[in-house]
mmJSON file of the N, C-alpha and C atoms, coordinates in Angstrom:
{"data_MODEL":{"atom_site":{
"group_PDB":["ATOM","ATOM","ATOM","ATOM","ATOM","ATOM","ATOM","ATOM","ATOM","ATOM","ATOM","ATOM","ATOM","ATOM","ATOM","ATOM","ATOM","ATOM","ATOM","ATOM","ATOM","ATOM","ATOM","ATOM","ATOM","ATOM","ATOM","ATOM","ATOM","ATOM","ATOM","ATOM","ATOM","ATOM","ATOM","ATOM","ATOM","ATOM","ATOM","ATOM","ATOM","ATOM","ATOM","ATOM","ATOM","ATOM","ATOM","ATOM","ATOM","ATOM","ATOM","ATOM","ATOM","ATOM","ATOM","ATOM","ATOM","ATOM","ATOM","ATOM","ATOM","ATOM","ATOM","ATOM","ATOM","ATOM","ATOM","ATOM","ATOM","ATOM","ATOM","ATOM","ATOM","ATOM","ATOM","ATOM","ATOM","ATOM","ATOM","ATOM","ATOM","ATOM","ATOM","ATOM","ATOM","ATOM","ATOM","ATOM","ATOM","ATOM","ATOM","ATOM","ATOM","ATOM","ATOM","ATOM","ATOM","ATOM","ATOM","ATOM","ATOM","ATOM","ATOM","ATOM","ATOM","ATOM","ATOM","ATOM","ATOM","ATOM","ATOM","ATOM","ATOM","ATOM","ATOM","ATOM","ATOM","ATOM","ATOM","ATOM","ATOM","ATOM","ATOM","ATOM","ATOM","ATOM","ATOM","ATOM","ATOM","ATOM","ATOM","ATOM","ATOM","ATOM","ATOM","ATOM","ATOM","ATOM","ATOM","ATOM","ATOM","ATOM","ATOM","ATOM","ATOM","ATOM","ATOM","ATOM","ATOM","ATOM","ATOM","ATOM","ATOM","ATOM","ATOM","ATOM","ATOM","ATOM","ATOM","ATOM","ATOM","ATOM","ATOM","ATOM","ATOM","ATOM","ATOM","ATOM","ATOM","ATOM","ATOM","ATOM","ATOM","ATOM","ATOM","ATOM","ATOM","ATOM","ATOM","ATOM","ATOM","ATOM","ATOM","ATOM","ATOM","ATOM","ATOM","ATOM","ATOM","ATOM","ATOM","ATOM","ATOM","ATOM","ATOM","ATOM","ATOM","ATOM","ATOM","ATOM","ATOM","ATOM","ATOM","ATOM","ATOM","ATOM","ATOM","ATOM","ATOM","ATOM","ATOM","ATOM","ATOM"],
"id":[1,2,3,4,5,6,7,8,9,10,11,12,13,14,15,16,17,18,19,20,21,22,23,24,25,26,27,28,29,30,31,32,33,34,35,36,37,38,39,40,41,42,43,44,45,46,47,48,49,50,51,52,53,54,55,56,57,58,59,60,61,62,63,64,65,66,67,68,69,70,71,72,73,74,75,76,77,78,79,80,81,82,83,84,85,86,87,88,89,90,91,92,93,94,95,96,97,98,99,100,101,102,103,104,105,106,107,108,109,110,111,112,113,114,115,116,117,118,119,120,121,122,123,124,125,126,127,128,129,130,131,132,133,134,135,136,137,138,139,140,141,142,143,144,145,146,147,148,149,150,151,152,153,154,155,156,157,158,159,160,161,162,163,164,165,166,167,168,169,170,171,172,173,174,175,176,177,178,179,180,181,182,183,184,185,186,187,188,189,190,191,192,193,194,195,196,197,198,199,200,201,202,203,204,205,206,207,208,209,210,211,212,213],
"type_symbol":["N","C","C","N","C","C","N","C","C","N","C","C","N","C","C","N","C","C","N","C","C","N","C","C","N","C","C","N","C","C","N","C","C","N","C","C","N","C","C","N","C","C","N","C","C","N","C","C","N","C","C","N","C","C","N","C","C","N","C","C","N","C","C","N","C","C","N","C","C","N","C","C","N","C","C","N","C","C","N","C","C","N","C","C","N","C","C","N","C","C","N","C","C","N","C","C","N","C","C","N","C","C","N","C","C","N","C","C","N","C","C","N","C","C","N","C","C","N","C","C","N","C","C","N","C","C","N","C","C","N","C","C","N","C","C","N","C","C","N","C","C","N","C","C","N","C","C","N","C","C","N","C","C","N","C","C","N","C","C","N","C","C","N","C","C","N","C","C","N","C","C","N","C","C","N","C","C","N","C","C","N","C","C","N","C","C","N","C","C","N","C","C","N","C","C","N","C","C","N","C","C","N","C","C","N","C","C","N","C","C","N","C","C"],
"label_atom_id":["N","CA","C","N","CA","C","N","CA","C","N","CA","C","N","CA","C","N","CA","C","N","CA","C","N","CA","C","N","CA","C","N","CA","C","N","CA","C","N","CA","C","N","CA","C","N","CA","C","N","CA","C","N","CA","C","N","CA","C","N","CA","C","N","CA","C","N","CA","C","N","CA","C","N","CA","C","N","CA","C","N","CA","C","N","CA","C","N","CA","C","N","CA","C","N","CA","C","N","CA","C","N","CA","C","N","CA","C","N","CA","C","N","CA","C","N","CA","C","N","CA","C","N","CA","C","N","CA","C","N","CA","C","N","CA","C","N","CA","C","N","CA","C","N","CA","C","N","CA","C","N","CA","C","N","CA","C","N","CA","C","N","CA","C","N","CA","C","N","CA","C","N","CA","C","N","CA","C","N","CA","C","N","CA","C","N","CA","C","N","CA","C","N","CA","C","N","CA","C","N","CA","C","N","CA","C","N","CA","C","N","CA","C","N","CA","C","N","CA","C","N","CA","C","N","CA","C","N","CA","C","N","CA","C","N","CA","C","N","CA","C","N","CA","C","N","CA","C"],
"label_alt_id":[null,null,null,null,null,null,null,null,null,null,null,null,null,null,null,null,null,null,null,null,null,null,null,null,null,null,null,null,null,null,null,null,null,null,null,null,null,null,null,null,null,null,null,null,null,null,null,null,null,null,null,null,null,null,null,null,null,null,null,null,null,null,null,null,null,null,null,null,null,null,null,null,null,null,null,null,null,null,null,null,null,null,null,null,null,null,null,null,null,null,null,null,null,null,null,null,null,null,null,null,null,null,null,null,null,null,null,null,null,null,null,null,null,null,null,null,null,null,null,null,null,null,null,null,null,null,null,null,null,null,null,null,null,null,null,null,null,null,null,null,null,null,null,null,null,null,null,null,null,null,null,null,null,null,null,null,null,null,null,null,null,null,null,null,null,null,null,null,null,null,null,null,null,null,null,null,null,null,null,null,null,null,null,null,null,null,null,null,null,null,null,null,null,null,null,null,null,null,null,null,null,null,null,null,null,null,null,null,null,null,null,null,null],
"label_comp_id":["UNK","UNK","UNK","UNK","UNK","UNK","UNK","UNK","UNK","UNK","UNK","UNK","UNK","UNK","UNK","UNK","UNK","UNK","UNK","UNK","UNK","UNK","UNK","UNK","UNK","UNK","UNK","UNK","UNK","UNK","UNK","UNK","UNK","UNK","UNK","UNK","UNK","UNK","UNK","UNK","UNK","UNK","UNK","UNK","UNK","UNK","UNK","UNK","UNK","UNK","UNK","UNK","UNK","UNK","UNK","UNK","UNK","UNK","UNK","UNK","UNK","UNK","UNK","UNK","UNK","UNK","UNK","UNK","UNK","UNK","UNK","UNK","UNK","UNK","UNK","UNK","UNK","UNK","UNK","UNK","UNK","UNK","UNK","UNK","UNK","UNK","UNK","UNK","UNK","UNK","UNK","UNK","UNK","UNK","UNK","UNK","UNK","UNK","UNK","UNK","UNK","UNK","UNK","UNK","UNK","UNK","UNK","UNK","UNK","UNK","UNK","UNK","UNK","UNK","UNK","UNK","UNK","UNK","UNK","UNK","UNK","UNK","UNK","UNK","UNK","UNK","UNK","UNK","UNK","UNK","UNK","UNK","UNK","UNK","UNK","UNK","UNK","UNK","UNK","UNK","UNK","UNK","UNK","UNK","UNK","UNK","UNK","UNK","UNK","UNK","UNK","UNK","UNK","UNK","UNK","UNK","UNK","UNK","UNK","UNK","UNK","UNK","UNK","UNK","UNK","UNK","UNK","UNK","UNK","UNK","UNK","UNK","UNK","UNK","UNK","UNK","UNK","UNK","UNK","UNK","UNK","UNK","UNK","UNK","UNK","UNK","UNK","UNK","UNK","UNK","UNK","UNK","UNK","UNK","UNK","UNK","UNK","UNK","UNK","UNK","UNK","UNK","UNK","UNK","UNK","UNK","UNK","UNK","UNK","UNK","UNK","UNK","UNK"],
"label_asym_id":["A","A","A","A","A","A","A","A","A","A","A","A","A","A","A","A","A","A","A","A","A","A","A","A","A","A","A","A","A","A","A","A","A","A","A","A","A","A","A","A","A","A","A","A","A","A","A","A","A","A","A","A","A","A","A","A","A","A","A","A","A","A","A","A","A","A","A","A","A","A","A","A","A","A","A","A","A","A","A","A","A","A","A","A","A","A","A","A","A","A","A","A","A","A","A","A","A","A","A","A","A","A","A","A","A","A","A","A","A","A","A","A","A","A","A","A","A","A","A","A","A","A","A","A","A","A","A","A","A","A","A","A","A","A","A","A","A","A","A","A","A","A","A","A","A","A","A","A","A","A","A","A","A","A","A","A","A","A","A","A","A","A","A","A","A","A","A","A","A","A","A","A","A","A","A","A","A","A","A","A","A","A","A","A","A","A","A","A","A","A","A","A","A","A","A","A","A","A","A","A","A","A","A","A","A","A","A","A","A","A","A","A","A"],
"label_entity_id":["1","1","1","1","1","1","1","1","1","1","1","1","1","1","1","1","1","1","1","1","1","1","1","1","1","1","1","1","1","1","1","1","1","1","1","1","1","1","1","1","1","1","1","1","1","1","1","1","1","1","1","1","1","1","1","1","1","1","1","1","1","1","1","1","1","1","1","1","1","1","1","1","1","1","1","1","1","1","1","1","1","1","1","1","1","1","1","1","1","1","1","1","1","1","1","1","1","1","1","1","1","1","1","1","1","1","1","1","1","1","1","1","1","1","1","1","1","1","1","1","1","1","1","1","1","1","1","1","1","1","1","1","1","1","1","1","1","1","1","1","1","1","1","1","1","1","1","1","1","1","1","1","1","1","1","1","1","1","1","1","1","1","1","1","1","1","1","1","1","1","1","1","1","1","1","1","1","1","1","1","1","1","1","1","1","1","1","1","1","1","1","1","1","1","1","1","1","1","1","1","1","1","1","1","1","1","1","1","1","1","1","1","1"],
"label_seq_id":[1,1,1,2,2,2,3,3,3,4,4,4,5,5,5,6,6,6,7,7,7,8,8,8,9,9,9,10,10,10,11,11,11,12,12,12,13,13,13,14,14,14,15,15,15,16,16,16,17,17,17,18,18,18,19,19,19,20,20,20,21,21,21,22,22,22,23,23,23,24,24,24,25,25,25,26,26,26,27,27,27,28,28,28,29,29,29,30,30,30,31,31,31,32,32,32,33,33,33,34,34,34,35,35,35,36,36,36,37,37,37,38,38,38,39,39,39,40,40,40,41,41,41,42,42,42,43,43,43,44,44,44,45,45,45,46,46,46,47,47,47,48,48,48,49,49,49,50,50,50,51,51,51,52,52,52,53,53,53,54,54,54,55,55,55,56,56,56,57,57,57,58,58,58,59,59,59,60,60,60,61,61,61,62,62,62,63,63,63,64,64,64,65,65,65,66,66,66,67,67,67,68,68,68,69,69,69,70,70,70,71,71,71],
"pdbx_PDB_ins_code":[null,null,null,null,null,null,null,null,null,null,null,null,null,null,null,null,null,null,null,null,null,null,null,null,null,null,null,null,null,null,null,null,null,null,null,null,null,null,null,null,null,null,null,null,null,null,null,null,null,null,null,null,null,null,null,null,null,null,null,null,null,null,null,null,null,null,null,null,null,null,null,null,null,null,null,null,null,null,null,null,null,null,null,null,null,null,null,null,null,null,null,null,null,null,null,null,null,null,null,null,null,null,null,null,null,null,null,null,null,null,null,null,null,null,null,null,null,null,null,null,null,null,null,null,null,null,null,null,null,null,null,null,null,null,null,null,null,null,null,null,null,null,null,null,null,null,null,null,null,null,null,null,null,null,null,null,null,null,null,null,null,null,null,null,null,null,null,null,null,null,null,null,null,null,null,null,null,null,null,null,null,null,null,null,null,null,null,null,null,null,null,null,null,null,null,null,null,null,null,null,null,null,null,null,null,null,null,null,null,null,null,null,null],
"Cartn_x":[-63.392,-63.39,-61.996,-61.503,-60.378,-60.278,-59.27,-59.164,-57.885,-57.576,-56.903,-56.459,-55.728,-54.777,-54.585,-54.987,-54.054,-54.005,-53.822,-53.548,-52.351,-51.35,-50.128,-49.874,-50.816,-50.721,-50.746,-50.262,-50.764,-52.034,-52.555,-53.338,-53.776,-54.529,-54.847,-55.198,-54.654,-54.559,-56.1,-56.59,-57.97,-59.117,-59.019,-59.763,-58.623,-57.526,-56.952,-57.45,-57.253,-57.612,-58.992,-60.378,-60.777,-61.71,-60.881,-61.198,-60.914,-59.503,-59.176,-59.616,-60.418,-61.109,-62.529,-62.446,-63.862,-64.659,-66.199,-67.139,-66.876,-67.21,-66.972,-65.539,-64.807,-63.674,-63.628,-63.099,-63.011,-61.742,-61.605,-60.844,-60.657,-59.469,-59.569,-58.593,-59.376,-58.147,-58.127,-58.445,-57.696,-58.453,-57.32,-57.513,-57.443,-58.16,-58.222,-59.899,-59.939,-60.713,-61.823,-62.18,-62.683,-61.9,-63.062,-63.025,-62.078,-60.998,-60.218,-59.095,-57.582,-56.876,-56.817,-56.042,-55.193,-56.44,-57.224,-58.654,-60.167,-60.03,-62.123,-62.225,-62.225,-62.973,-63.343,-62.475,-61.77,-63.141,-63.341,-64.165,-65.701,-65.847,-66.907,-67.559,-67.21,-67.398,-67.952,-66.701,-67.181,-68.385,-68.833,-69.917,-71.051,-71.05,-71.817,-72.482,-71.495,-71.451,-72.033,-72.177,-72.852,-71.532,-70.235,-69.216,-68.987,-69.495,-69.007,-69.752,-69.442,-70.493,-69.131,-69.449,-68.566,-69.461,-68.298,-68.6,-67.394,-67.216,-66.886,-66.751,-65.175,-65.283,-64.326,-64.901,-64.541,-63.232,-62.097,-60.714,-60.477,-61.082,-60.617,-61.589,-60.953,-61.618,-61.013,-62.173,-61.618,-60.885,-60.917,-60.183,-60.926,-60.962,-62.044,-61.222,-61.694,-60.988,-62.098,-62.034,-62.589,-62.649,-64.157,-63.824,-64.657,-64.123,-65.298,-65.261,-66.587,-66.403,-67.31,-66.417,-66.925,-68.132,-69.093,-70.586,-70.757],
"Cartn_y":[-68.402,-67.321,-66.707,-66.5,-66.204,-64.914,-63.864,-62.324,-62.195,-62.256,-62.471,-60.785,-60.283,-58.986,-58.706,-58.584,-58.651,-56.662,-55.439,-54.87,-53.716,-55.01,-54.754,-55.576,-56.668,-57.444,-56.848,-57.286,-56.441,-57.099,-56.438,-57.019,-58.008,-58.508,-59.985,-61.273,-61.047,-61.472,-61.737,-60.822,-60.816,-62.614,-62.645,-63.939,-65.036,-64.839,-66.424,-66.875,-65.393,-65.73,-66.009,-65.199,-65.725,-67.041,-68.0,-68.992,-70.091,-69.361,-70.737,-70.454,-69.445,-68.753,-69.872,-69.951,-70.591,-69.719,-70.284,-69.315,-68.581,-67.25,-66.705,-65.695,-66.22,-65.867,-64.306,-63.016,-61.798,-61.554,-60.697,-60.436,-59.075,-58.002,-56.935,-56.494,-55.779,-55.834,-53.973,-53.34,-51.661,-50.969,-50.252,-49.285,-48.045,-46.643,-45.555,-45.08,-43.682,-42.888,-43.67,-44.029,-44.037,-45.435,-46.273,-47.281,-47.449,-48.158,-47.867,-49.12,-48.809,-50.05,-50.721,-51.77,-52.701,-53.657,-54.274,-54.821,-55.07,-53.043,-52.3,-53.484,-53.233,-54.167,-54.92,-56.072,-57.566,-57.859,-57.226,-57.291,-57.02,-55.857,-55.701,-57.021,-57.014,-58.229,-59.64,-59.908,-60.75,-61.206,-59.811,-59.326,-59.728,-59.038,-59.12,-60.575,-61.839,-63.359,-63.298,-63.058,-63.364,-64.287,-64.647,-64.836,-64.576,-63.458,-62.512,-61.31,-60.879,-59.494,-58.357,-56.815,-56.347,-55.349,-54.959,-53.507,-53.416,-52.015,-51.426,-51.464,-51.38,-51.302,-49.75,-48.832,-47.491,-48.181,-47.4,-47.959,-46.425,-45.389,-43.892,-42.746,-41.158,-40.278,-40.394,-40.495,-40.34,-42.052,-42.969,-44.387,-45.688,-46.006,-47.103,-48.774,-49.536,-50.87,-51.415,-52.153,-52.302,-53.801,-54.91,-55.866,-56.823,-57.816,-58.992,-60.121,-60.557,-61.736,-62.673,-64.328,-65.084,-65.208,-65.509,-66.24,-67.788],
"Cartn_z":[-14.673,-15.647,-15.682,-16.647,-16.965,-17.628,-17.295,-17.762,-18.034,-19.557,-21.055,-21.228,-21.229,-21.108,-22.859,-23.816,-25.436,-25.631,-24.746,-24.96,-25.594,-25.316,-25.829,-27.398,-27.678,-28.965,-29.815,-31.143,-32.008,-32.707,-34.215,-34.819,-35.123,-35.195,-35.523,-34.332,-33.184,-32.046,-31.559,-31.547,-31.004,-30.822,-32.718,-33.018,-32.617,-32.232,-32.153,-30.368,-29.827,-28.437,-28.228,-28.695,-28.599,-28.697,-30.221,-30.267,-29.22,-28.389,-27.411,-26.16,-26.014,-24.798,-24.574,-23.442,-22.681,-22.755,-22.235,-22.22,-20.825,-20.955,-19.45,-19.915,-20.53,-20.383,-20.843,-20.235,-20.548,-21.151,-22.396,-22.934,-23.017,-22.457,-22.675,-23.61,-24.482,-25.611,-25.883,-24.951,-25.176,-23.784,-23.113,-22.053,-22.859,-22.466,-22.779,-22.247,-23.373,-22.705,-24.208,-24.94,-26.105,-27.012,-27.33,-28.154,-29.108,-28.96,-30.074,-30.069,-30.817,-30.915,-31.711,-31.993,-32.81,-32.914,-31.988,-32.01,-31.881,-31.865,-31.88,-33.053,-34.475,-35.732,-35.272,-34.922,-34.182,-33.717,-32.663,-31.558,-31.712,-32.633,-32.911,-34.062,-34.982,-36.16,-35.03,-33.694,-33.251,-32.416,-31.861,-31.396,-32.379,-33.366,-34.353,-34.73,-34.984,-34.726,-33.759,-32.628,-31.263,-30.805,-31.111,-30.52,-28.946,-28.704,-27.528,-27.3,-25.991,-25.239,-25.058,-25.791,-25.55,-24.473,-23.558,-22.466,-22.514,-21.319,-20.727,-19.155,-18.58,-17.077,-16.464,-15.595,-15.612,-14.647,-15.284,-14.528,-13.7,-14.061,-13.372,-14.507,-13.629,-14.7,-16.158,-17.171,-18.388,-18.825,-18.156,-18.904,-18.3,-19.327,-19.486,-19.635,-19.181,-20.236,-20.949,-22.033,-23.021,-23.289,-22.905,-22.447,-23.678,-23.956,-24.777,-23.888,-23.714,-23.005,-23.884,-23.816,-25.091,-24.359,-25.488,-25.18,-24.563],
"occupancy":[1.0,1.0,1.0,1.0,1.0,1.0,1.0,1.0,1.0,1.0,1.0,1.0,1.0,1.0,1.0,1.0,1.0,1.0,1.0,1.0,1.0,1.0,1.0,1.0,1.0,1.0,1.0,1.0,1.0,1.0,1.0,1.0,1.0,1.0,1.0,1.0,1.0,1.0,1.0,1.0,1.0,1.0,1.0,1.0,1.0,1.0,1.0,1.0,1.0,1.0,1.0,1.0,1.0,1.0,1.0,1.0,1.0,1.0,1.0,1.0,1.0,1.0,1.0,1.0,1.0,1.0,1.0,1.0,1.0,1.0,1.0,1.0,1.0,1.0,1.0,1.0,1.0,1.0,1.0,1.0,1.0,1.0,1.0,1.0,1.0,1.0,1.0,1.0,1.0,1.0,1.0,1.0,1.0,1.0,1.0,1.0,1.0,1.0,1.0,1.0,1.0,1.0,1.0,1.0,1.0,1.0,1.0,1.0,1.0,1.0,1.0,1.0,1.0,1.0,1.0,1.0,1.0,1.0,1.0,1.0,1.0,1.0,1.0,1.0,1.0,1.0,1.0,1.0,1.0,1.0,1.0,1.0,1.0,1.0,1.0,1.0,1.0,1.0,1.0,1.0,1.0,1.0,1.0,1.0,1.0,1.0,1.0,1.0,1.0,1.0,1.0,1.0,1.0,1.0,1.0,1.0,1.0,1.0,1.0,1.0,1.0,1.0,1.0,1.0,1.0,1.0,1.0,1.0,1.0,1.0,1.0,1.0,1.0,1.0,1.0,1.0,1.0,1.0,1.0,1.0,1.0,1.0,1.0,1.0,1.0,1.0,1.0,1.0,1.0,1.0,1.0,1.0,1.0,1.0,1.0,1.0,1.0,1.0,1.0,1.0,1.0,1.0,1.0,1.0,1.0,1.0,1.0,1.0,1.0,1.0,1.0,1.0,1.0],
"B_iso_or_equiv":[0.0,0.0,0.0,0.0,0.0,0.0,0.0,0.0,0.0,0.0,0.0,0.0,0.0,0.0,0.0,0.0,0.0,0.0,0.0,0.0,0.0,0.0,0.0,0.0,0.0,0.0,0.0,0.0,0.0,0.0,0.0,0.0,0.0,0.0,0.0,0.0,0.0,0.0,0.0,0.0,0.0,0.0,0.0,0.0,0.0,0.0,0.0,0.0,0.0,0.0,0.0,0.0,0.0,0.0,0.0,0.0,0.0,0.0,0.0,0.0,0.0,0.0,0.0,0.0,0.0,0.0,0.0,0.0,0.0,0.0,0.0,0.0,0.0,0.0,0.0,0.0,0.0,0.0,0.0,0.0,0.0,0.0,0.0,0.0,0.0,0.0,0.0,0.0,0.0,0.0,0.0,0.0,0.0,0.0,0.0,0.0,0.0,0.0,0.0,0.0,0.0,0.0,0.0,0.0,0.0,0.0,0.0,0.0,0.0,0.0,0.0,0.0,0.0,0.0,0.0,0.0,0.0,0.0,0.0,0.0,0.0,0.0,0.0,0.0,0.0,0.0,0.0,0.0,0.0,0.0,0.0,0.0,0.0,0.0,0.0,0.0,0.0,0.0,0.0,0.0,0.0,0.0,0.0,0.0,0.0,0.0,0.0,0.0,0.0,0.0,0.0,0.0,0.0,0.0,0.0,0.0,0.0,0.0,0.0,0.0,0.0,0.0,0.0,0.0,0.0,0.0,0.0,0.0,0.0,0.0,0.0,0.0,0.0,0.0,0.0,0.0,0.0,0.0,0.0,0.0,0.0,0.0,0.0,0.0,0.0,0.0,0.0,0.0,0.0,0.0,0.0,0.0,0.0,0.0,0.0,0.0,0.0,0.0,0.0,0.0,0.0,0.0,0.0,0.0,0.0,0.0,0.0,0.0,0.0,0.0,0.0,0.0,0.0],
"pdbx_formal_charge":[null,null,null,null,null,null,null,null,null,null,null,null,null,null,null,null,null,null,null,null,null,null,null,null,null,null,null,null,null,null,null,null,null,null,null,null,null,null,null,null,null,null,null,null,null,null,null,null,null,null,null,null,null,null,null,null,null,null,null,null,null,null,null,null,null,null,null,null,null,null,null,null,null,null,null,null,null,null,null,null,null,null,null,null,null,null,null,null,null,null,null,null,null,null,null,null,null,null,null,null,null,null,null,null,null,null,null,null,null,null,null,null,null,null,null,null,null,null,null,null,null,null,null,null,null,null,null,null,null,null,null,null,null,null,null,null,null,null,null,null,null,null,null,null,null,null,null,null,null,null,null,null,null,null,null,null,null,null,null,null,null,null,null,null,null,null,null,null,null,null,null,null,null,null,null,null,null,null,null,null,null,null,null,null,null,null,null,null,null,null,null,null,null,null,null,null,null,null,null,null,null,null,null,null,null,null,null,null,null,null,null,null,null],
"auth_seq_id":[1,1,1,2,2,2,3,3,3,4,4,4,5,5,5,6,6,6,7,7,7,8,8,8,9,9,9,10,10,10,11,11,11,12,12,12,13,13,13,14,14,14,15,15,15,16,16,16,17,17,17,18,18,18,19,19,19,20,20,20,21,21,21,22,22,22,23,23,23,24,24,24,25,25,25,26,26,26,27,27,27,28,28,28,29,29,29,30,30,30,31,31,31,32,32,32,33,33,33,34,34,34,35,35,35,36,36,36,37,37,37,38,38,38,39,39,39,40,40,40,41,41,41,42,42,42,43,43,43,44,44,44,45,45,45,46,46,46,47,47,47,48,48,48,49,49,49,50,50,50,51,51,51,52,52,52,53,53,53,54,54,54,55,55,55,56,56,56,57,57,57,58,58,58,59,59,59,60,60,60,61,61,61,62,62,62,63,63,63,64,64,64,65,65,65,66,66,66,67,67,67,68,68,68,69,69,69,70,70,70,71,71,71],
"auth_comp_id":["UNK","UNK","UNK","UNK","UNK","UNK","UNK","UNK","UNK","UNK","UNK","UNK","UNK","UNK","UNK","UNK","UNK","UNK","UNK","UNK","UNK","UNK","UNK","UNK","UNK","UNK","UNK","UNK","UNK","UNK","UNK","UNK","UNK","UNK","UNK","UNK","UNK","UNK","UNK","UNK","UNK","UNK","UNK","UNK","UNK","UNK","UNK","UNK","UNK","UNK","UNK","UNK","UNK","UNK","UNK","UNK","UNK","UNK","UNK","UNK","UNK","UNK","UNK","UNK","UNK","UNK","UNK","UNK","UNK","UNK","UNK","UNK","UNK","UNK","UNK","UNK","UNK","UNK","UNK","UNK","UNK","UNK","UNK","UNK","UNK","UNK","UNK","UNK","UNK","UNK","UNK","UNK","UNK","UNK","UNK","UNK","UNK","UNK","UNK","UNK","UNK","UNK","UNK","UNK","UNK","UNK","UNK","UNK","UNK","UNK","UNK","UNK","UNK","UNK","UNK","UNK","UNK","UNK","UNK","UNK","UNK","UNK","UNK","UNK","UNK","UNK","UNK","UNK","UNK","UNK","UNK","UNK","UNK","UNK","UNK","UNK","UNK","UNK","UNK","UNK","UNK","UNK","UNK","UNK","UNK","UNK","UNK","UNK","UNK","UNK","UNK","UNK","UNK","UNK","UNK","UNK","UNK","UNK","UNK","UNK","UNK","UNK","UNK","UNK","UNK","UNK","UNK","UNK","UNK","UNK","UNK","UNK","UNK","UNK","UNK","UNK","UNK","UNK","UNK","UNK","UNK","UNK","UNK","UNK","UNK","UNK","UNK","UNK","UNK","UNK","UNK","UNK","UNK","UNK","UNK","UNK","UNK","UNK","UNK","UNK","UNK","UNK","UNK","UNK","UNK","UNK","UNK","UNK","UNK","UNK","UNK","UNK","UNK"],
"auth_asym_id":["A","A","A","A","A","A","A","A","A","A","A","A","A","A","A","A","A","A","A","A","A","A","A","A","A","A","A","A","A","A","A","A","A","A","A","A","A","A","A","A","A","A","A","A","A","A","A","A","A","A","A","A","A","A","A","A","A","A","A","A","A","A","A","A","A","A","A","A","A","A","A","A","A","A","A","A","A","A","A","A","A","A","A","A","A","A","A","A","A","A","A","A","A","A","A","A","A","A","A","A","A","A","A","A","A","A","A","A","A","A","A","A","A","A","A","A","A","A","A","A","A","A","A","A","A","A","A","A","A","A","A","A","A","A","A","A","A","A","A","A","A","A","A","A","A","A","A","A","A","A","A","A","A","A","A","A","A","A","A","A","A","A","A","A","A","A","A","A","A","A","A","A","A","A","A","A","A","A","A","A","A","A","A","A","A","A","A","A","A","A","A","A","A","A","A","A","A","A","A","A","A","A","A","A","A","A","A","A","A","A","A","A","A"],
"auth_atom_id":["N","CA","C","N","CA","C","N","CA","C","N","CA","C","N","CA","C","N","CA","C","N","CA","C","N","CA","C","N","CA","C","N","CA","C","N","CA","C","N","CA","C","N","CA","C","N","CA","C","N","CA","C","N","CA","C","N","CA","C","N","CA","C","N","CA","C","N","CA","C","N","CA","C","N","CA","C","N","CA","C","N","CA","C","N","CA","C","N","CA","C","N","CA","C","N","CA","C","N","CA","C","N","CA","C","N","CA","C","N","CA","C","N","CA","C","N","CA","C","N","CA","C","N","CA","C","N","CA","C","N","CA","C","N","CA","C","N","CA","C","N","CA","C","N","CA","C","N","CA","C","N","CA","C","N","CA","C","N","CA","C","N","CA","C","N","CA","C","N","CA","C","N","CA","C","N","CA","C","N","CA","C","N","CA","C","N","CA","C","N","CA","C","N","CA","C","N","CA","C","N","CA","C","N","CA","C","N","CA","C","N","CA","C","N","CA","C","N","CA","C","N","CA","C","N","CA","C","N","CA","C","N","CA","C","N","CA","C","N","CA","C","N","CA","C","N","CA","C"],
"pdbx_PDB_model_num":[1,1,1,1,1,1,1,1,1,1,1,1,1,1,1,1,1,1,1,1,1,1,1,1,1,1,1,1,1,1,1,1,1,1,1,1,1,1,1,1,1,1,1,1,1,1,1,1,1,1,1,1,1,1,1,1,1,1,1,1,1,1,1,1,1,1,1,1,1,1,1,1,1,1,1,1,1,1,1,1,1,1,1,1,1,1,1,1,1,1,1,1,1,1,1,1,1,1,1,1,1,1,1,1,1,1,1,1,1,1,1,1,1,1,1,1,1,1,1,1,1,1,1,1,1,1,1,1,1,1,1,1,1,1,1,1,1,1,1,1,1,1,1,1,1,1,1,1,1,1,1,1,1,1,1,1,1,1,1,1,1,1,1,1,1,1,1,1,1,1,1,1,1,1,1,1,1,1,1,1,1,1,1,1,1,1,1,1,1,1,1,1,1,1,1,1,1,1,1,1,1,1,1,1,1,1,1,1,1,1,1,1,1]
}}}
C-alpha cells in the first residue's frame, strides 16, 4: 500500500493519480482543520464512482489529513 502526498499539486492532479494508483493505495490530497483544496470536487465525484473511500486521519488539535483510498 502506497501513501501518495498531492497536497502541494495543483488542480487536476487528483484523477491522474488516482488512475495509476493500485488498490489500497491512499491518497492524501489536503491537510487542515475542514475539507477543502485544489482536490475536495476531485475526490468527492470520485467517491461518488465508487473509485475510492474518502476519510479522515486526526494529525493534532484542529488538523486533519484528508485521505482517498482507491477501491
Amino acid at each position: 500500500m502506497a501513501q501518495i502526498d498531492i497536497t502541494a499539486e495543483g488542480k487536476g492532479t487528483f484523477q491522474m493519480v488516482l488512475a495509476n494508483a493500485e488498490a489500497g493505495d491512499e491518497i492524501m490530497y489536503h491537510v487542515g482543520k475542514h475539507a477543502a483544496g485544489a482536490h475536495k470536487y476531485e475526490a468527492f465525484v470520485a467517491h461518488q464512482r465508487g473509485e475510492c473511500l474518502l476519510y479522515q486521519r486526526r494529525l493534532g488539535e484542529s488538523r486533519f489529513a484528508y485521505i482517498a483510498r482507491k477501491t
